[in-house]
N, CA, C and O atoms as CSV, one atom per row, in Angstrom:
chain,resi,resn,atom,element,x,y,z
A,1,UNK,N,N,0.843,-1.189,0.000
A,1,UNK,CA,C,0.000,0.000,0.000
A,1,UNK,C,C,0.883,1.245,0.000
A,1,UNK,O,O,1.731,1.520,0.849
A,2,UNK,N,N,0.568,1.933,-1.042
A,2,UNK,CA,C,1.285,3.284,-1.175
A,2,UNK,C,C,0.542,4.283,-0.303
A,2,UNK,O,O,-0.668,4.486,-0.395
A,3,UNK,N,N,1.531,5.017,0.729
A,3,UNK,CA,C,1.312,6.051,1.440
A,3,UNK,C,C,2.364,7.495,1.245
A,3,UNK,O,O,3.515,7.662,1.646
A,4,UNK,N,N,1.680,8.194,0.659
A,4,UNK,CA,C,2.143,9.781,0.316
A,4,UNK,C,C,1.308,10.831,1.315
A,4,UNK,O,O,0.175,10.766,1.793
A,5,UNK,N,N,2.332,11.790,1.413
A,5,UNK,CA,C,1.433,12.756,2.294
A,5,UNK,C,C,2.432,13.983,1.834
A,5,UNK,O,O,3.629,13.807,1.607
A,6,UNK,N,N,2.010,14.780,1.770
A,6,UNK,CA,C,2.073,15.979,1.723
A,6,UNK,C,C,1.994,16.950,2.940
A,6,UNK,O,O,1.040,17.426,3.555
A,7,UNK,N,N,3.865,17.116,3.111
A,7,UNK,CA,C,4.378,17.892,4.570
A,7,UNK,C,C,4.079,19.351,4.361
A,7,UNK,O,O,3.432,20.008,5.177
A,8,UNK,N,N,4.695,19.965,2.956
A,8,UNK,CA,C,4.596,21.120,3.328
A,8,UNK,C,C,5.266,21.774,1.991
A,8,UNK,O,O,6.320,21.368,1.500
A,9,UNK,N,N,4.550,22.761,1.526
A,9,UNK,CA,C,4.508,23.376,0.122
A,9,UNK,C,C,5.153,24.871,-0.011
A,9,UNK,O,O,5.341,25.667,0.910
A,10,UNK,N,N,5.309,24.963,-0.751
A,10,UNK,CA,C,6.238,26.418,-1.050
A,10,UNK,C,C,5.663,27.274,-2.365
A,10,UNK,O,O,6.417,27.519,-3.306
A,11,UNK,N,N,4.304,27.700,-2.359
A,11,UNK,CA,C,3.897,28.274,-3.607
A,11,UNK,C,C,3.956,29.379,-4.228
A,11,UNK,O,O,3.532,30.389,-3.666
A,12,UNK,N,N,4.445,29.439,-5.411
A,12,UNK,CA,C,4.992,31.126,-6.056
A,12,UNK,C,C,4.223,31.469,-6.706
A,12,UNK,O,O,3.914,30.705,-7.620
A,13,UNK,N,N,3.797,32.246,-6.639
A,13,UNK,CA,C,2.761,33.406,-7.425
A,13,UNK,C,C,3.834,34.476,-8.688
A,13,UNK,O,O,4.974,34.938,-8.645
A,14,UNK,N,N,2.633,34.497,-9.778
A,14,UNK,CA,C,3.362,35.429,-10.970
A,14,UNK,C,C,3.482,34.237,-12.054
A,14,UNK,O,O,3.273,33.027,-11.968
A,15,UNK,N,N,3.808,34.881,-12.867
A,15,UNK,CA,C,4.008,34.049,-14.079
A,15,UNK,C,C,4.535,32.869,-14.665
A,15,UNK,O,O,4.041,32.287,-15.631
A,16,UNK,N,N,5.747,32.477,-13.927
A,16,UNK,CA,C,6.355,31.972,-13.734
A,16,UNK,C,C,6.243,30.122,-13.612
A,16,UNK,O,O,6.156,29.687,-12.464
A,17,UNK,N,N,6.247,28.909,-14.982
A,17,UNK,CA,C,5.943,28.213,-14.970
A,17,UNK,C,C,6.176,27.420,-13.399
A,17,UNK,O,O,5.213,26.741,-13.040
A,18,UNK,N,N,7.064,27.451,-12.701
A,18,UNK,CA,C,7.162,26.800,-11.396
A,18,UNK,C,C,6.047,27.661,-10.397
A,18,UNK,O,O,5.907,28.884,-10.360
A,19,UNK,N,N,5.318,26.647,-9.622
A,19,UNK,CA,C,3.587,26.794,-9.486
A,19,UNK,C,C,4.466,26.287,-7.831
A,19,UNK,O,O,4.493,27.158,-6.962
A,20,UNK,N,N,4.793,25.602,-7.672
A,20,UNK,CA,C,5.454,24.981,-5.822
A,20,UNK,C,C,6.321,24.262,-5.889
A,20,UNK,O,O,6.451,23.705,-6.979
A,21,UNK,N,N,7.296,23.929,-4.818
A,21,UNK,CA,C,7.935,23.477,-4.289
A,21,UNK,C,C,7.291,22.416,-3.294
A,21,UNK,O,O,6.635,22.926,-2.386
A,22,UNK,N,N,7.364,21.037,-3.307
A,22,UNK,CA,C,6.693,19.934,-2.209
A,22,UNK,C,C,7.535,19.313,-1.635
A,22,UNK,O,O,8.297,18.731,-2.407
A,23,UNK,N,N,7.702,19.201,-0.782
A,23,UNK,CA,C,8.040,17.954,0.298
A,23,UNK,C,C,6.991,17.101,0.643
A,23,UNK,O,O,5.907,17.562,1.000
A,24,UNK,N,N,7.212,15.863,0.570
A,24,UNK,CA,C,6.657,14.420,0.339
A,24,UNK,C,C,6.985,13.822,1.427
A,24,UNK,O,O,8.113,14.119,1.822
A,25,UNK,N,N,6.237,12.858,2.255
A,25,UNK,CA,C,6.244,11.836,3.363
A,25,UNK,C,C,6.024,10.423,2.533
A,25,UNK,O,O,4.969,10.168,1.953
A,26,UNK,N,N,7.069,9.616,2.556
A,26,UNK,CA,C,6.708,8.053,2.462
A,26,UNK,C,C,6.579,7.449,3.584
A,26,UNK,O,O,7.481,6.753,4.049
A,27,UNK,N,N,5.272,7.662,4.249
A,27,UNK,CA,C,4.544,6.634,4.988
A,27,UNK,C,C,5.108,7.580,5.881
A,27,UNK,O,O,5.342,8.685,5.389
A,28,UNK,N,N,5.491,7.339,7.547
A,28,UNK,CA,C,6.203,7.777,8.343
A,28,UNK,C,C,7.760,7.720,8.591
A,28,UNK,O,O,8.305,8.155,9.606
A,29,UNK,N,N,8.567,6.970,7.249
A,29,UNK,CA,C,9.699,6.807,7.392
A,29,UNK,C,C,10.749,7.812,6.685
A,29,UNK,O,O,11.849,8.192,7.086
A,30,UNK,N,N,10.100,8.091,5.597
A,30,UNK,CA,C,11.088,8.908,5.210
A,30,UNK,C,C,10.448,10.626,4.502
A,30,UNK,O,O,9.290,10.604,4.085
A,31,UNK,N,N,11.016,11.622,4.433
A,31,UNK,CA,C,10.446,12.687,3.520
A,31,UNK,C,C,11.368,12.850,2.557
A,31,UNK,O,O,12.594,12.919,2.640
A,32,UNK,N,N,10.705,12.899,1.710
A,32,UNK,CA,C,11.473,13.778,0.231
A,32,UNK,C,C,11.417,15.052,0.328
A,32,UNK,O,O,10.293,15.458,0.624
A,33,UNK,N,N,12.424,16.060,0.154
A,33,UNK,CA,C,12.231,17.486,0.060
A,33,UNK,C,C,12.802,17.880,-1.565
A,33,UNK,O,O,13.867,17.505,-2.056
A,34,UNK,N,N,11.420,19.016,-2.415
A,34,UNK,CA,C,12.209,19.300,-3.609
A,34,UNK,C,C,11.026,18.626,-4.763
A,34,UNK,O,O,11.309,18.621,-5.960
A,35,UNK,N,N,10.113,18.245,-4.422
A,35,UNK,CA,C,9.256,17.934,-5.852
A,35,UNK,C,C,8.796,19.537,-5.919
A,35,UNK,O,O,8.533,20.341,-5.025
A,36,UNK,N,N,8.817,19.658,-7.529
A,36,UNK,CA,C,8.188,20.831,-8.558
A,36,UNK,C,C,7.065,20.217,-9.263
A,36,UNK,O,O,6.881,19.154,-9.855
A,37,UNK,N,N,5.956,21.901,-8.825
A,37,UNK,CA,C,5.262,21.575,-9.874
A,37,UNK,C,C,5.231,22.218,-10.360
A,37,UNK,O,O,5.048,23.296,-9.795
A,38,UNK,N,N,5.396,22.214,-12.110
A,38,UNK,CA,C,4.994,23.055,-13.115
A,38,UNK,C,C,3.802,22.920,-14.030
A,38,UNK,O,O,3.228,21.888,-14.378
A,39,UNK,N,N,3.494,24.443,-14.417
A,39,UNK,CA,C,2.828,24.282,-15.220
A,39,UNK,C,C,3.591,24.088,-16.871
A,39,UNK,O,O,4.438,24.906,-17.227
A,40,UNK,N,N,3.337,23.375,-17.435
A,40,UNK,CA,C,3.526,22.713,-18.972
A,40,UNK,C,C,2.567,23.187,-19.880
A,40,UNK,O,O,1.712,24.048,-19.672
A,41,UNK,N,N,2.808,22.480,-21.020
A,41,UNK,CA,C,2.033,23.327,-21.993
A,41,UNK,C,C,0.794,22.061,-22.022
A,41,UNK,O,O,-0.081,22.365,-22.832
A,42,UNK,N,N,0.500,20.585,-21.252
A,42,UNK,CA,C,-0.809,20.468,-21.632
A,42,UNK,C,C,-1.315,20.427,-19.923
A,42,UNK,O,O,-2.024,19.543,-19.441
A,43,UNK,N,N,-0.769,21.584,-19.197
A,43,UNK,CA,C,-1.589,21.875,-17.713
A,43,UNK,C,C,-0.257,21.516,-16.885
A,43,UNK,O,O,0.835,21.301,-17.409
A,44,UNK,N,N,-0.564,21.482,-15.312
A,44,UNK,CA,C,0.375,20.739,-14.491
A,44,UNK,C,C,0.596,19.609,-14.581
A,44,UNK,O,O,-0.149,18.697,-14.938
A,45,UNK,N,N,2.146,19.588,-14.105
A,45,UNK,CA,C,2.523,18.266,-13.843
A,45,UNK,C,C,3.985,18.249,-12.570
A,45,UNK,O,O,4.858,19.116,-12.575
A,46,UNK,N,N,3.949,17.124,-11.620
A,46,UNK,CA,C,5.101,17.229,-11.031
A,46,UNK,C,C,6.379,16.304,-11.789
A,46,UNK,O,O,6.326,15.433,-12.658
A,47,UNK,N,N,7.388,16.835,-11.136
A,47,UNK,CA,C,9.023,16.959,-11.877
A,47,UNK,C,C,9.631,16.685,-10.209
A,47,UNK,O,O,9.369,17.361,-9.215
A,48,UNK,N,N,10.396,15.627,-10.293
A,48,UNK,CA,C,11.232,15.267,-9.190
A,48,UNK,C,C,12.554,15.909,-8.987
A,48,UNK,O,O,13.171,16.587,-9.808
A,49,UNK,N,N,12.920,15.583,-7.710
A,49,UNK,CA,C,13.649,16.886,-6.986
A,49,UNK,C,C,15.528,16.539,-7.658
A,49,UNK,O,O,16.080,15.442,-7.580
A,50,UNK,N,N,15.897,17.292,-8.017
A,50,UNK,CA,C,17.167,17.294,-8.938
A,50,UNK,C,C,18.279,17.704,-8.082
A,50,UNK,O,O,18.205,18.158,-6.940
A,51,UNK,N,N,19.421,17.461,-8.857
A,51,UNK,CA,C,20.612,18.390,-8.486
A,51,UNK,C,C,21.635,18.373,-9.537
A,51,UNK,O,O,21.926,17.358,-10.170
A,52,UNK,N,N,22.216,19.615,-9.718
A,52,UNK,CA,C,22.805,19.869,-10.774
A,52,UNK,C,C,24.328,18.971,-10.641
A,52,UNK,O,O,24.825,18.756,-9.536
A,53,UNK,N,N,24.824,18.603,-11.641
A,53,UNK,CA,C,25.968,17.882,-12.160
A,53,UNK,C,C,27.095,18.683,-12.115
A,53,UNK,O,O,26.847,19.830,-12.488
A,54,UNK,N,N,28.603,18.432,-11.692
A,54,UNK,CA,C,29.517,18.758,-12.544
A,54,UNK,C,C,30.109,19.641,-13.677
A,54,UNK,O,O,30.982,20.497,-13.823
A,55,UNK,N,N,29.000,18.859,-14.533
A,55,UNK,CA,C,28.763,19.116,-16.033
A,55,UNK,C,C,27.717,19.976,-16.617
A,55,UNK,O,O,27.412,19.932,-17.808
A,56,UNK,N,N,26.923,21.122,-15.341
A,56,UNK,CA,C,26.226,22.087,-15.390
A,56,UNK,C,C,25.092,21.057,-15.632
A,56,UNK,O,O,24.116,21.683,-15.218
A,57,UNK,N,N,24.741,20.133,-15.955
A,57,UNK,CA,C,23.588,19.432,-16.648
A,57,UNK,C,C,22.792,19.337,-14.688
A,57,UNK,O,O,23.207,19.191,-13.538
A,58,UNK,N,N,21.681,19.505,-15.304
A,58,UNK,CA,C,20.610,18.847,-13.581
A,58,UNK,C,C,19.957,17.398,-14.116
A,58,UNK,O,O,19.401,17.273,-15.207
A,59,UNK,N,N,20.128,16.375,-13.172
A,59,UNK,CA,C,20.096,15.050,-12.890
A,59,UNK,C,C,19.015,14.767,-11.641
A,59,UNK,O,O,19.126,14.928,-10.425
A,60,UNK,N,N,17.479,14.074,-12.822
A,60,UNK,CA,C,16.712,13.669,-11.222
A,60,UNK,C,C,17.616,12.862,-9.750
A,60,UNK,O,O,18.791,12.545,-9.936
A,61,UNK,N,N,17.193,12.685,-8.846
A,61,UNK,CA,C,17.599,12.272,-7.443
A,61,UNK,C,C,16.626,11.228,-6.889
A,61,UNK,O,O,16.984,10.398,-6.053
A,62,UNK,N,N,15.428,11.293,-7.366
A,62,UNK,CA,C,14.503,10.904,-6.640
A,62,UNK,C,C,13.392,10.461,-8.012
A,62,UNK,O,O,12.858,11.143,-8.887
A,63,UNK,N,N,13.367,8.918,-7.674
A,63,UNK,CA,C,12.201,8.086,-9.215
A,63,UNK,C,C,11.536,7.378,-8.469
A,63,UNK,O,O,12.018,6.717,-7.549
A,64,UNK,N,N,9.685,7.455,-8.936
A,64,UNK,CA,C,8.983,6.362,-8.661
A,64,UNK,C,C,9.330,5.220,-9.176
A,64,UNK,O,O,10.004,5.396,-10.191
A,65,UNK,N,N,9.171,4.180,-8.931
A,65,UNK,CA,C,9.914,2.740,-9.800
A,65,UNK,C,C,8.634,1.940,-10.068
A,65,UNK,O,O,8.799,0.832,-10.578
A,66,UNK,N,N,7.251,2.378,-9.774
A,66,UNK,CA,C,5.963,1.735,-10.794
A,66,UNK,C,C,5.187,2.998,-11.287
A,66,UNK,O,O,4.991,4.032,-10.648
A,67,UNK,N,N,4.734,2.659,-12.728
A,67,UNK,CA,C,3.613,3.198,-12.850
A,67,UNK,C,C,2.551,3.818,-11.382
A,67,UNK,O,O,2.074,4.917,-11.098
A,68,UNK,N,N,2.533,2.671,-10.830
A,68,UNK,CA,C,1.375,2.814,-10.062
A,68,UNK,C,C,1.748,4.067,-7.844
A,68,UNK,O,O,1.082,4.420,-6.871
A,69,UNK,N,N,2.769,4.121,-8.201
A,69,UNK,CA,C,3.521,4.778,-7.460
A,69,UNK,C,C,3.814,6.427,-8.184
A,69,UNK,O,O,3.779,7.285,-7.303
A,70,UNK,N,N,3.994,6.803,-9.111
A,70,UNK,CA,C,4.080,7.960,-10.360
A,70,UNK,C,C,2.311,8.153,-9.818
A,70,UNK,O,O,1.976,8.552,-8.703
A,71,UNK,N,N,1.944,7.997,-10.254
A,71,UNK,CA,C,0.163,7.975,-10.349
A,71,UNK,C,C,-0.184,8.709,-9.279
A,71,UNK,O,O,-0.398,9.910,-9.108
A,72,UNK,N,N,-0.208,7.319,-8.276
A,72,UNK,CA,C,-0.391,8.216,-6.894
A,72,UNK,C,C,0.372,9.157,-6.122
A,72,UNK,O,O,-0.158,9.592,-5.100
A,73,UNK,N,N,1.641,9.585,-6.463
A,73,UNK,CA,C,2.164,10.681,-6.183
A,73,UNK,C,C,1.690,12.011,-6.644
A,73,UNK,O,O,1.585,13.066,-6.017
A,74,UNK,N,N,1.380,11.671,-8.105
A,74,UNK,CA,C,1.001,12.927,-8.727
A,74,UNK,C,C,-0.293,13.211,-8.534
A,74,UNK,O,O,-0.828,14.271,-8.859
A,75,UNK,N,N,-1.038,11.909,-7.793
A,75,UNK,CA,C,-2.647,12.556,-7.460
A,75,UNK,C,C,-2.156,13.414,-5.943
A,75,UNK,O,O,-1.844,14.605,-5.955
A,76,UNK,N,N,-2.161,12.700,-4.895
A,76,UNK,CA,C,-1.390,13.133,-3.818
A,76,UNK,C,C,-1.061,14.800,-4.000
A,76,UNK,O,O,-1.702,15.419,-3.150
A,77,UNK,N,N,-0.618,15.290,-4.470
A,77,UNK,CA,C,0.645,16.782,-4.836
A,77,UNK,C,C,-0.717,17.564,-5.295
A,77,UNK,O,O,-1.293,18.418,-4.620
A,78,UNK,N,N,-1.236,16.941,-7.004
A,78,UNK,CA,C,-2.197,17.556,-7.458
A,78,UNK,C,C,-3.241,18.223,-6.329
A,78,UNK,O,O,-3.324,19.375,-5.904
A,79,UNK,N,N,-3.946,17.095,-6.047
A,79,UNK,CA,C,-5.000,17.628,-4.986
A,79,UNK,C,C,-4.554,18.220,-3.721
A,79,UNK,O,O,-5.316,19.075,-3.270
A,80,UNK,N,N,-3.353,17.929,-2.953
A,80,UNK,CA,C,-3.001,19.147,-1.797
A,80,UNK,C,C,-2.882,20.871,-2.604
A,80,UNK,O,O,-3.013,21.931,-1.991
A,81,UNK,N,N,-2.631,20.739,-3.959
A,81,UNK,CA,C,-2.475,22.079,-4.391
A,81,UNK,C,C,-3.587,22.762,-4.835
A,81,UNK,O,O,-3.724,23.974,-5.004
A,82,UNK,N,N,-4.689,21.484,-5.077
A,82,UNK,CA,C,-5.766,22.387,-5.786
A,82,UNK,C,C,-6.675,22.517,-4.256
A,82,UNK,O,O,-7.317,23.562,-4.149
A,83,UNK,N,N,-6.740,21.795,-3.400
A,83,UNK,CA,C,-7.455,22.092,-1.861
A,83,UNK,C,C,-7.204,23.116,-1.473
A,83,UNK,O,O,-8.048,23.775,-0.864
A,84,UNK,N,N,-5.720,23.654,-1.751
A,84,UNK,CA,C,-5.188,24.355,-0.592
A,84,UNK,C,C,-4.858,25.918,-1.417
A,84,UNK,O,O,-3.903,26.634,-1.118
A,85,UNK,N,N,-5.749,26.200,-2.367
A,85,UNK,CA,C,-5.766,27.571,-3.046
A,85,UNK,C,C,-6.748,28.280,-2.334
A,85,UNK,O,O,-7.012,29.443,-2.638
């Protein structure tokens, strides 16, 4: 059973395709700090938390590893952001 929770959000106002900053709870053991959400050109979507390379290039840090884990993360994020306008 997948458990996501949503600790605590960072939302920017203005034009600006980056819409928040999330920190993520897996279950009670661990938090992720650093999911983005942007807006894209077919609506929102979240983008996992990165860090830049060496090689100037930025490299995700953090991957769902099922379909079904992706899914419910991005419902999870979605709906704390659209509740909490």
């Amino acid at each position: 059973m997948l458990n996501f929770s949503v600790k605590r959000i960072y939302r920017f106002n203005g034009d600006s395709a980056l819409k928040a900053i999330v920190d993520v709870a897996i279950g009670e053991e661990f938090l992720v700090k650093g999911f983005r959400l942007v807006e894209g050109k077919n609506g929102l979507f979240v983008a996992v938390p990165r860090q830049q390379g060496s090689d100037g290039k930025w490299y995700g840090t953090v991957f769902p590893l099922t379909e079904e884990a992706k899914r419910e993360l991005d419902r999870v994020i979605l709906e704390f952001f659209e509740d909490e306008q």
